[in-house]
Biotite code that builds the C-alpha atoms (Angstrom):
import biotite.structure as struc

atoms = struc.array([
    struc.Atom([-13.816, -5.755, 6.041], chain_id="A", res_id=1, res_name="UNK", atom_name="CA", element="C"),
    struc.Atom([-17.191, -6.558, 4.209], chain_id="A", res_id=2, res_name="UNK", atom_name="CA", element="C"),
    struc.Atom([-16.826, -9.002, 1.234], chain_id="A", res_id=3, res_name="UNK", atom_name="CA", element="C"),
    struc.Atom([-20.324, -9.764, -0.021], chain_id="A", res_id=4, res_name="UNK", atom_name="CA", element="C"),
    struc.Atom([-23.534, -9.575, 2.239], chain_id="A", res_id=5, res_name="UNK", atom_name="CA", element="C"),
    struc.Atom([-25.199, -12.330, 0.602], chain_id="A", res_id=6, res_name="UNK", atom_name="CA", element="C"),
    struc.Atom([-22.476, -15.082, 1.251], chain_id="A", res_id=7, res_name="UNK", atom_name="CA", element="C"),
    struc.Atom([-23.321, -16.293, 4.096], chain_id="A", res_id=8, res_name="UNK", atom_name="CA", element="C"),
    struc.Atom([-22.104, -19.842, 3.838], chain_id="A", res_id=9, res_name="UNK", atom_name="CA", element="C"),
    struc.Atom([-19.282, -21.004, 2.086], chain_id="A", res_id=10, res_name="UNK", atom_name="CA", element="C"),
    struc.Atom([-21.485, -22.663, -0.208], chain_id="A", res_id=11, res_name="UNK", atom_name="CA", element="C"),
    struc.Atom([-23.126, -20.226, -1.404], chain_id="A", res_id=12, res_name="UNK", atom_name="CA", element="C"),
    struc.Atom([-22.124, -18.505, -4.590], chain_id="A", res_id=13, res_name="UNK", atom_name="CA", element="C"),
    struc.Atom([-20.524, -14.824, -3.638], chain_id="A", res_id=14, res_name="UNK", atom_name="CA", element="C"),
    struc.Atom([-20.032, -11.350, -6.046], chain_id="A", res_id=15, res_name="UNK", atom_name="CA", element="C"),
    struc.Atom([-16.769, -11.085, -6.744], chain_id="A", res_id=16, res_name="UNK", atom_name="CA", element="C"),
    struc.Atom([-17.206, -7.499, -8.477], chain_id="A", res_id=17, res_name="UNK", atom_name="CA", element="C"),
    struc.Atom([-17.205, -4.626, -5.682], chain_id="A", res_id=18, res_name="UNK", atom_name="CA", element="C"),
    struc.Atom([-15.729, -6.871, -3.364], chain_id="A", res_id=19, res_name="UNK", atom_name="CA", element="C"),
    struc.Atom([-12.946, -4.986, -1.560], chain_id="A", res_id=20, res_name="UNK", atom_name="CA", element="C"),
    struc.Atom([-10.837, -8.130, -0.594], chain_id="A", res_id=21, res_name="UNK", atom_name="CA", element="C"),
    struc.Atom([-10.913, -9.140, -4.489], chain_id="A", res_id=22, res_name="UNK", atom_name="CA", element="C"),
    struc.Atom([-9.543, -5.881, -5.557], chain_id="A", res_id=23, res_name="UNK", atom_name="CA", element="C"),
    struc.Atom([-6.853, -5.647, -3.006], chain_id="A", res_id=24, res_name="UNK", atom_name="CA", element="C"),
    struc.Atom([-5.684, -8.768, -4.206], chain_id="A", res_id=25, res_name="UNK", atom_name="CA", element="C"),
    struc.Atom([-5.975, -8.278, -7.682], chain_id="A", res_id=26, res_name="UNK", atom_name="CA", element="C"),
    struc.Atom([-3.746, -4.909, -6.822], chain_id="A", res_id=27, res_name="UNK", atom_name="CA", element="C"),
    struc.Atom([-1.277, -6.624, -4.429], chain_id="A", res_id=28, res_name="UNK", atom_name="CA", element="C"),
    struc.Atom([-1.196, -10.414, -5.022], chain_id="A", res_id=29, res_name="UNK", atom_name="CA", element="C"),
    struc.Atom([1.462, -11.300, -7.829], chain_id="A", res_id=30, res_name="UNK", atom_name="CA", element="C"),
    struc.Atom([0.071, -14.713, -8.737], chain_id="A", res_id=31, res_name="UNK", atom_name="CA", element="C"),
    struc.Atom([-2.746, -13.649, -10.476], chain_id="A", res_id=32, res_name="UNK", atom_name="CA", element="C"),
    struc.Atom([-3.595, -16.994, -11.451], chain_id="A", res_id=33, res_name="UNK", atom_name="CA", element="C"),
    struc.Atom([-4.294, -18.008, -7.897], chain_id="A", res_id=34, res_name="UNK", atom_name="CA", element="C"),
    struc.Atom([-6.563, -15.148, -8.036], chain_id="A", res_id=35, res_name="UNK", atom_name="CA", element="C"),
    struc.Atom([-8.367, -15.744, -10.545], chain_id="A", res_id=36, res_name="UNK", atom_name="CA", element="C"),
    struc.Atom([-9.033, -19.248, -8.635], chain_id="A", res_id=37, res_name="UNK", atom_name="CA", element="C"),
    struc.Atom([-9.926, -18.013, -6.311], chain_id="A", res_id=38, res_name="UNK", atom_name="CA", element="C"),
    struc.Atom([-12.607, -16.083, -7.840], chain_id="A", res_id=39, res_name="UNK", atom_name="CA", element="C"),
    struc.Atom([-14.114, -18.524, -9.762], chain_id="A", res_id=40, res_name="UNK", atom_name="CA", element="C"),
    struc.Atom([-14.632, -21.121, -6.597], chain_id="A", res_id=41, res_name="UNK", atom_name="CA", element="C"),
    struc.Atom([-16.325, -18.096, -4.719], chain_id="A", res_id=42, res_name="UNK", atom_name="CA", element="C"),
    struc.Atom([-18.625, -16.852, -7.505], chain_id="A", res_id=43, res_name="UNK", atom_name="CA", element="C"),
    struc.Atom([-19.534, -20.349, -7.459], chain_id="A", res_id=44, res_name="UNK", atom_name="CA", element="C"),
    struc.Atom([-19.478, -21.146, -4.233], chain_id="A", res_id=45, res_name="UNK", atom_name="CA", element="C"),
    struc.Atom([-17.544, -23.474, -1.833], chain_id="A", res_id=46, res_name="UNK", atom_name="CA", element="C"),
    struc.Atom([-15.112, -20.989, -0.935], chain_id="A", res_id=47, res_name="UNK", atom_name="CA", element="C"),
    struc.Atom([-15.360, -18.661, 2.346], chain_id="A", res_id=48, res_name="UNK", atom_name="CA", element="C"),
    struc.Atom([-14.632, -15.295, 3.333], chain_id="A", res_id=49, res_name="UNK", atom_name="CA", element="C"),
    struc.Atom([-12.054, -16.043, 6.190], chain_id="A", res_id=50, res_name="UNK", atom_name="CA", element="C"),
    struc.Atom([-10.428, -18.329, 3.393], chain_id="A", res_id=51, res_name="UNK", atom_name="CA", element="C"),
    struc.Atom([-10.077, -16.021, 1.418], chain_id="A", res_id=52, res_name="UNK", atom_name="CA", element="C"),
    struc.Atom([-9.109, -12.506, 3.792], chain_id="A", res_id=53, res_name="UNK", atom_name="CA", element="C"),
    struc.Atom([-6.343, -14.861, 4.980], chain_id="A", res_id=54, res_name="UNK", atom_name="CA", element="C"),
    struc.Atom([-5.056, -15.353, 1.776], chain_id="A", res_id=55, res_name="UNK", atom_name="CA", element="C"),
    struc.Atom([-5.112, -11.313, 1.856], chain_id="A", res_id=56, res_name="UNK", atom_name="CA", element="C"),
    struc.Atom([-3.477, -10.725, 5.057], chain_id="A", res_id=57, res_name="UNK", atom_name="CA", element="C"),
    struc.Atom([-0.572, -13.429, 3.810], chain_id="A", res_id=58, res_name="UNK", atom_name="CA", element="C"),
    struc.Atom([-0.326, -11.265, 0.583], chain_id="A", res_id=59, res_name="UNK", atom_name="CA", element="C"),
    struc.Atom([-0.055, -7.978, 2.456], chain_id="A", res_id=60, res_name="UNK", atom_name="CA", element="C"),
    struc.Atom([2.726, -9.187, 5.205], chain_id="A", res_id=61, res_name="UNK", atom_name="CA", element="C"),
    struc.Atom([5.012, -10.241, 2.157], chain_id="A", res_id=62, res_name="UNK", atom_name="CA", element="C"),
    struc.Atom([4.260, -6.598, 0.854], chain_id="A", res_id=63, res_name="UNK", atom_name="CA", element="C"),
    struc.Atom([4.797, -4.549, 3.668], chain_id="A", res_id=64, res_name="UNK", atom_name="CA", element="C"),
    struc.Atom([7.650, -6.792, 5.524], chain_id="A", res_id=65, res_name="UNK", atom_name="CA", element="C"),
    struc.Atom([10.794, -5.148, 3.547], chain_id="A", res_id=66, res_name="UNK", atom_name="CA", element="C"),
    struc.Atom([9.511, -1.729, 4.558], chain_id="A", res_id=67, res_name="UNK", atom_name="CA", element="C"),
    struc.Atom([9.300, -3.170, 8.166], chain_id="A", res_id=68, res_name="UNK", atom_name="CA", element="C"),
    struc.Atom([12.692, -3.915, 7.599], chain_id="A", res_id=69, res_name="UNK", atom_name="CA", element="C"),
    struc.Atom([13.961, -0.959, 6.631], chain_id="A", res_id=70, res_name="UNK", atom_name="CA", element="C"),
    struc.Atom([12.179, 1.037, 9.344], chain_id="A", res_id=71, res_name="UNK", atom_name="CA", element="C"),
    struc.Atom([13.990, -0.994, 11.746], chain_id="A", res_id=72, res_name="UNK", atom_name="CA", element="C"),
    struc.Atom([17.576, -0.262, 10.031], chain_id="A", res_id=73, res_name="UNK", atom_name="CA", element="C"),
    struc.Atom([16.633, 3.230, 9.787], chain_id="A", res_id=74, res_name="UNK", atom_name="CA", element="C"),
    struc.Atom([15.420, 3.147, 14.006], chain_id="A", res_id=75, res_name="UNK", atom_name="CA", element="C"),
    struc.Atom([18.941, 1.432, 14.848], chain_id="A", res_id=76, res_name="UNK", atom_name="CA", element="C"),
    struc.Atom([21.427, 4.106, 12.624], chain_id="A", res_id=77, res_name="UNK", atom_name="CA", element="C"),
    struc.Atom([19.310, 7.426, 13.847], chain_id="A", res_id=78, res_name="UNK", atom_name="CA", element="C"),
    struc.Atom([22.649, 9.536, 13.880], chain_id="A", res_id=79, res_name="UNK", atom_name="CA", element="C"),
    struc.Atom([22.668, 8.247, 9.705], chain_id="A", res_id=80, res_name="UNK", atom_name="CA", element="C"),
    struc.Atom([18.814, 9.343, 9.754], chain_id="A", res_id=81, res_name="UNK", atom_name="CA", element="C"),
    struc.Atom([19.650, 12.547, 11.109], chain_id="A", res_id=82, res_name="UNK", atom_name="CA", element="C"),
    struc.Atom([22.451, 13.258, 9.079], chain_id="A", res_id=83, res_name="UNK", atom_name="CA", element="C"),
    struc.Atom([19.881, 12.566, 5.765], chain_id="A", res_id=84, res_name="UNK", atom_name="CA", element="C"),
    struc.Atom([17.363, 14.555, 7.510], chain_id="A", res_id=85, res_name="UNK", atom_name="CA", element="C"),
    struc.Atom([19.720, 18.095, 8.331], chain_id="A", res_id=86, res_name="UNK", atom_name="CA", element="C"),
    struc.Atom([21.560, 17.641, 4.710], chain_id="A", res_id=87, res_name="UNK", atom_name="CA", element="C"),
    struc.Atom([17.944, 17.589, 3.215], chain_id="A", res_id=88, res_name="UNK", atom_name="CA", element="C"),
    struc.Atom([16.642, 20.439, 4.896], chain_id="A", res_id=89, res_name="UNK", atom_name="CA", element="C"),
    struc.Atom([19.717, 22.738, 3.978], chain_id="A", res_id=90, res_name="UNK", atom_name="CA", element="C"),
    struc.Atom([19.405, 21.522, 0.295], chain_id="A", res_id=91, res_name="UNK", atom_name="CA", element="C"),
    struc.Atom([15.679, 22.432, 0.168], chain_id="A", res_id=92, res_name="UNK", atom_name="CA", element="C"),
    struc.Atom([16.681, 25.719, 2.456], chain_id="A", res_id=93, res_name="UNK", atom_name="CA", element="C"),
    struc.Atom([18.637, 27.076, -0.462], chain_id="A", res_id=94, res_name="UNK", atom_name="CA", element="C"),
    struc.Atom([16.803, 26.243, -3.422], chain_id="A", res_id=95, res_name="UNK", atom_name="CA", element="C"),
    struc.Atom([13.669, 27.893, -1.344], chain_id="A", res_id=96, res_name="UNK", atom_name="CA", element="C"),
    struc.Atom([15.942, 31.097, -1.108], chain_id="A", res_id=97, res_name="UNK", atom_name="CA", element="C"),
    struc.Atom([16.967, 30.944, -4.676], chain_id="A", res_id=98, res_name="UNK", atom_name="CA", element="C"),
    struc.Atom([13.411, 30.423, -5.653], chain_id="A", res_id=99, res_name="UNK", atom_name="CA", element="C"),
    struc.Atom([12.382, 33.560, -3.500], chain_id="A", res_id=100, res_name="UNK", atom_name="CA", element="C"),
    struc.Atom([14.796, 35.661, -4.591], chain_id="A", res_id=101, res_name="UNK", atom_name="CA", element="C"),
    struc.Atom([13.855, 35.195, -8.218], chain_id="A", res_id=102, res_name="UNK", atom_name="CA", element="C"),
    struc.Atom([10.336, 35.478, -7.000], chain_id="A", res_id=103, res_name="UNK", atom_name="CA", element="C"),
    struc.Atom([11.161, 39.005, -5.597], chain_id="A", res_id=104, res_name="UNK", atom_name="CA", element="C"),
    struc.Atom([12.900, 40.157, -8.320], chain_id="A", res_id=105, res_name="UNK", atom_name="CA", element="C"),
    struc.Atom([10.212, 38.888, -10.970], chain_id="A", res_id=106, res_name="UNK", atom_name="CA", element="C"),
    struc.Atom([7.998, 41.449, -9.249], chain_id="A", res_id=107, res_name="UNK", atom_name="CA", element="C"),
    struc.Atom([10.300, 44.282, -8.053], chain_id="A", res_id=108, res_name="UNK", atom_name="CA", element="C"),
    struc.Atom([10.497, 43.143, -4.812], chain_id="A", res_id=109, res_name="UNK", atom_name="CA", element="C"),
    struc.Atom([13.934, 43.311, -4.262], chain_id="A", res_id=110, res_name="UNK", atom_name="CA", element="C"),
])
């Protein structure tokens, strides 16, 4: 994942702006303070990328780890999954026949 070409050193100062690990934390990282940190030590330097894309990777783990979860409750109760699955379809099944039928009559198809 690119972060800013000109950083090449931790030293150096790096562009925050259009800098795709930035933005995902802005978007996914709840202490925004941090962020904002963050930010300031690499605009002015000091800071490096793999500092910083770990600090992403933590962020997104905590994100996406209660929908791991979940996937692996769902994977053990498949006959529950199933069940939510067959109940779904025949709910959607009739309101797609009701809707057709109102369809057909709407333009004398019936």
């Amino acid at each position: 994942m690119y972060t800013d070409r000109g950083h090449i050193r931790a030293s150096d100062p790096g562009q925050v702006e259009d800098n795709v690990v930035f933005a995902y934390l802005r978007a996914f990282d709840p202490d925004t303070d941090g962020v904002a940190e963050l930010e300031r030590q690499y605009a002015h330097g000091g800071l490096g990328d793999v500092t910083v894309k770990r600090r992403l990777e933590d962020v997104l783990h905590q994100v996406v780890a209660p929908m791991r979860e979940r996937r692996a409750l769902y994977a053990r109760e498949m006959a529950f999954v199933r069940t939510v699955i067959r109940e779904g379809t025949q709910r959607a099944d009739a309101v797609t026949r009701d809707t057709l039928q109102r369809v057909r009559a709407a333009f004398s198809l019936a």
